[in-house]
N, C-alpha and C positions, 0 to 999 in steps of 0.2 A: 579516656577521651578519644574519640572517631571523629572524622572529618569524611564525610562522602563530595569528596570536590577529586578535579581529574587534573593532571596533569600534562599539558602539553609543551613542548620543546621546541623552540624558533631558532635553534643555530643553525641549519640551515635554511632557513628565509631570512630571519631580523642580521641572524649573523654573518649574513652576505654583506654588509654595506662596510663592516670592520676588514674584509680583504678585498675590500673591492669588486663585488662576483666574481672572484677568479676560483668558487670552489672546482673541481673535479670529478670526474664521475666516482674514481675509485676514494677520494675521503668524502662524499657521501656514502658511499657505499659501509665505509668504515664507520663513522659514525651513527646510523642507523643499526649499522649489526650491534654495536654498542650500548644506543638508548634501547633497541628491541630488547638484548637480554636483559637488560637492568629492570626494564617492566613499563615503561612509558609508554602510556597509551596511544598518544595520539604526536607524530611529529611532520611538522612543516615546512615544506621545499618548496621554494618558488627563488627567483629575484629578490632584491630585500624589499624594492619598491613593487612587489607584486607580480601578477601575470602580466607578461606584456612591458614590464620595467626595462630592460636591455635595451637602452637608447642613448642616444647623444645627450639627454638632458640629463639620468639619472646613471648612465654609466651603463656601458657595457659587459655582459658576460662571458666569461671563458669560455663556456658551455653552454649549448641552447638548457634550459630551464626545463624543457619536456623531455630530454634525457636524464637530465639530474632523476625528476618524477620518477620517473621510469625505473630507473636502478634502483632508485630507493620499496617502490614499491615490491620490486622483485624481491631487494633484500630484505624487509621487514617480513618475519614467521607471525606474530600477531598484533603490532602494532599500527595501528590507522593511517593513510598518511592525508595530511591537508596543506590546503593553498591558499594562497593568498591572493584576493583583489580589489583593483581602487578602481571602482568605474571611472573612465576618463584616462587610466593607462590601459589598465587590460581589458579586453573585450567578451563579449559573449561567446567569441567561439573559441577562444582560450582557454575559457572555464571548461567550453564541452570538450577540448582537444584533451583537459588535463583530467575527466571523468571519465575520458574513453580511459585508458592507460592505466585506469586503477585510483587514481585520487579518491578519496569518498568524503571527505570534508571540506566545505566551502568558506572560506572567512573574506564576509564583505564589509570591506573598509571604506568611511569617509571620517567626513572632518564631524564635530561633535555638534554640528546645526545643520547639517545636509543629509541628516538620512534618508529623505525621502528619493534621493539619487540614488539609495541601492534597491528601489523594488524591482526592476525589472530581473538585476543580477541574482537577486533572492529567488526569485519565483523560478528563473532558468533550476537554480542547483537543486532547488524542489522537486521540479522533474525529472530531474537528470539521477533523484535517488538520494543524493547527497546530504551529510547533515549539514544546517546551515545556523552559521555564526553571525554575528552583527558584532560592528568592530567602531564605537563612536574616538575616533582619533584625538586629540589634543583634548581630552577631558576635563583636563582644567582650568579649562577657558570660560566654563560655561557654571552657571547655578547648580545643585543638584535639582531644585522641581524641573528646572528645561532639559538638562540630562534625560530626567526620566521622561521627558514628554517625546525626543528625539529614540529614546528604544522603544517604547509604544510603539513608534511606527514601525521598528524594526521587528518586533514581533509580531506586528500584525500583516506582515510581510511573512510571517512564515519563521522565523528565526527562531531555532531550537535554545539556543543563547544570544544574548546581547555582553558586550565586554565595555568596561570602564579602560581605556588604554591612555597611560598616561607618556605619551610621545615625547616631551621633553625632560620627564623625568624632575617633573615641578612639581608635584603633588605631596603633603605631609601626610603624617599619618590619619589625622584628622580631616583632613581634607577627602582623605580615603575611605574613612569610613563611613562619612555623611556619605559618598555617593554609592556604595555599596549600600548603606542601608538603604537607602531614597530607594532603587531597582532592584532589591529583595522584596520591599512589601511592597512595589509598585507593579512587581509583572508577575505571569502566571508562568515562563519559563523562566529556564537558568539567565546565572549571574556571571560573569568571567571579570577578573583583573589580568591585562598585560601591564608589568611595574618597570619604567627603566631607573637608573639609578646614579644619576648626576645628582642628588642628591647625598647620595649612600642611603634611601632609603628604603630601597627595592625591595631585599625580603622584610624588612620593618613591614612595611606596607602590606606586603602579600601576607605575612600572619594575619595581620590585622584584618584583613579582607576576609582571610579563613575562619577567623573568630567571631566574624558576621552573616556567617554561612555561605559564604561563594559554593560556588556548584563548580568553576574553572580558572585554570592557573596558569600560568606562562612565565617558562625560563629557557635561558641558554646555556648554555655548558658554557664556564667559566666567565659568564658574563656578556661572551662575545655579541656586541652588538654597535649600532651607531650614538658618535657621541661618549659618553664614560659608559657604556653598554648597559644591559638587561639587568634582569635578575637571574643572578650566578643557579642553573636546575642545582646544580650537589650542594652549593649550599640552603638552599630551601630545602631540598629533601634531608640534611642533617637539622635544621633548623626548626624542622616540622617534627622529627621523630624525638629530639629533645624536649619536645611542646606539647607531646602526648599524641599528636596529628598523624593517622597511619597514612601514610602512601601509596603501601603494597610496593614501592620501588626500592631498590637494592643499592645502596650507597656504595659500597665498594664498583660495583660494576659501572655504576658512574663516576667514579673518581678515576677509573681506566682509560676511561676514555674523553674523561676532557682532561687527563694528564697524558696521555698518549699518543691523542689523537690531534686533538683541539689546541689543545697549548703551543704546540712548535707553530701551528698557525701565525698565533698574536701574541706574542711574548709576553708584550707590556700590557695586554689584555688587565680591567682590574684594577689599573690606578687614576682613579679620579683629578686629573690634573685642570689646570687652571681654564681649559676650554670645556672640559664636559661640567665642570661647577656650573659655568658660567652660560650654560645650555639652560640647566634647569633653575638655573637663579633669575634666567631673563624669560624663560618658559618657551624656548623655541625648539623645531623640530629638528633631533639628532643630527639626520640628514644634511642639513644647512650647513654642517661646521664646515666640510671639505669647501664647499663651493665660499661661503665665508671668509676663512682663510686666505683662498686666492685672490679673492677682492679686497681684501685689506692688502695682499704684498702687492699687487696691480695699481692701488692708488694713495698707497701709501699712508694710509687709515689702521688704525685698533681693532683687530679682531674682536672684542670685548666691546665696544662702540658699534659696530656692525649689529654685534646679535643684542645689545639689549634697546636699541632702534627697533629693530624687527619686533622683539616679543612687546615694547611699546606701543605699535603698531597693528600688533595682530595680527602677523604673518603667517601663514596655512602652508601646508603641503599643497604643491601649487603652484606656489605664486615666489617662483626662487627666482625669477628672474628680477621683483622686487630688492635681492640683492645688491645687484649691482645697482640699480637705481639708489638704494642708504648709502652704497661706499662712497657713490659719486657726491650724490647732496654732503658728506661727510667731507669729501673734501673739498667741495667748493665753500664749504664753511669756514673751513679752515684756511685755506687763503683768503679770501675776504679778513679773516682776522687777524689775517700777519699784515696785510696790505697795508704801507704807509696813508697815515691819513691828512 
């Protein structure tokens, strides 16, 4: 049994947001020469929140982001490298600052009802050469037929793939499959899943995905991501070669280096605790917890009452300032209910 799907690597973009962008030039550097030998085709460096991410709202970088690129591209011998962007953080000329420098893959992300906000950015990385991704974010917010009706558009923007990303890490298996099928017999290009895994369902998922002919796959070394992180790459790649699913990637050479590399990072990387459950059980974006958290110790509110208000509500990447507005109603509720009556 063959699998013709490709593998690409977000520890350095997704797995920005688990240290806070503070990577470095020289552990990209390291890790790249790592996923290159292991055989990974295609890996992505940017901010966790994209081009353009390094701000006051979404947290600042150690290192501007177009050197990150840079190093990595020098350092990869054959592996691709791609970017990441959210129209409304990174701009057009980011995209072209990060195709001058060697990028050649474009991944344009919004929310799973707004794709028609990425044609402009699609059509730029068209001409700029680039292959170009479509990235429908919080996917399981939405039907599978609207799904498919939102990468429509992204294909007919030019998108050599369209991706199912499931951002809070809410998705079952079933859930995963209906929409992988729904966008295999609905488009004439590829299919991608990015899986996170507040669940524990991440490579569950990503088999499942594969089993339904994905054309593309997304992991991180050892999980690393926001929330209870991604889909662990070494263990999908042992996951997949157990499953008959060839990779062509090198498991030892990956297990070097997110034990060597990537691990002294985030230690605790890995263990699904009471806030990344509780990401994907309320279906809110990874991202949210940090800022979550501070607003629960600020007004003295449930972290776990914050985020399943939010996924109640339908909160997007976006609209985080929406948090503080739950803590606050959260605690004027609560006084009002202790208030003698």
């Amino acid at each position: 049994m063959t699998a013709a799907f490709r593998l690409t690597d977000s520890t350095l973009r997704d797995g920005s947001h688990a240290i806070r962008h503070q990577f470095t030039v020289d552990q990209v550097r390291a890790v790249v020469r790592g996923l290159d030998r292991a055989g990974v085709e295609v890996i992505e460096v940017a901010h966790g929140d994209g081009l353009g991410g390094s701000s006051f709202n979404y947290g600042f970088s150690r290192i501007d982001e177009m050197d990150l690129i840079r190093a990595a591209v020098d350092e990869a011998d054959n592996a691709r490298i791609a970017v990441l962007l959210l129209p409304g953080i990174g701009t057009k000329d980011d995209l072209v600052h990060a195709a001058n420098i060697g990028a050649s893959v474009a991944r344009i992300a919004t929310h799973s009802t707004e794709a028609d906000i990425s044609h402009q950015h699609m059509a730029l990385a068209k001409d700029l050469g680039m292959e170009t991704v479509g990235f429908l974010m919080l996917s399981h917010m939405v039907a599978s037929g609207d799904l498919l009706d939102q990468a429509k558009r992204m294909e007919s923007y030019g998108a050599d793939a369209v991706y199912v990303v499931d951002s809070a890490g809410a998705m079952t298996i079933r859930d995963t499959m209906e929409r992988i099928s729904m966008l295999k017999h609905g488009l004439d290009c590829g299919v991608g899943l990015h899986a996170h895994n507040n669940l524990s369902l991440a490579v569950a998922n990503s088999l499942a995905a594969i089993g339904e002919g994905i054309d593309q796959v997304d992991g991180c070394l050892i999980g690393l991501g926001a929330g209870a992180g991604n889909c662990p790459t070494e263990i999908l790649v042992a996951a997949c070669d157990k499953a008959g699913y060839e990779t062509g990637i090198d498991l030892t050479e990956l297990l070097d280096v997110a034990t060597d590399v990537v691990r002294p990072l985030s230690p605790n990387q890995g263990v699904i605790d009471r806030d990344g459950l509780m990401l994907g059980y309320a279906g809110v974006y990874g991202s949210f917890l940090l800022h979550a958290k501070r607003a629960a110790e600020v007004y003295g509110v449930a972290c776990d009452d914050i985020l399943l208000e939010l996924g109640r509500r339908g909160i997007v990447g976006g609209q985080e300032d929406m948090i503080i507005d739950v803590a606050l109603e959260l605690r004027q509720a609560a006084d009002s209910s202790d208030a003698p009556r």
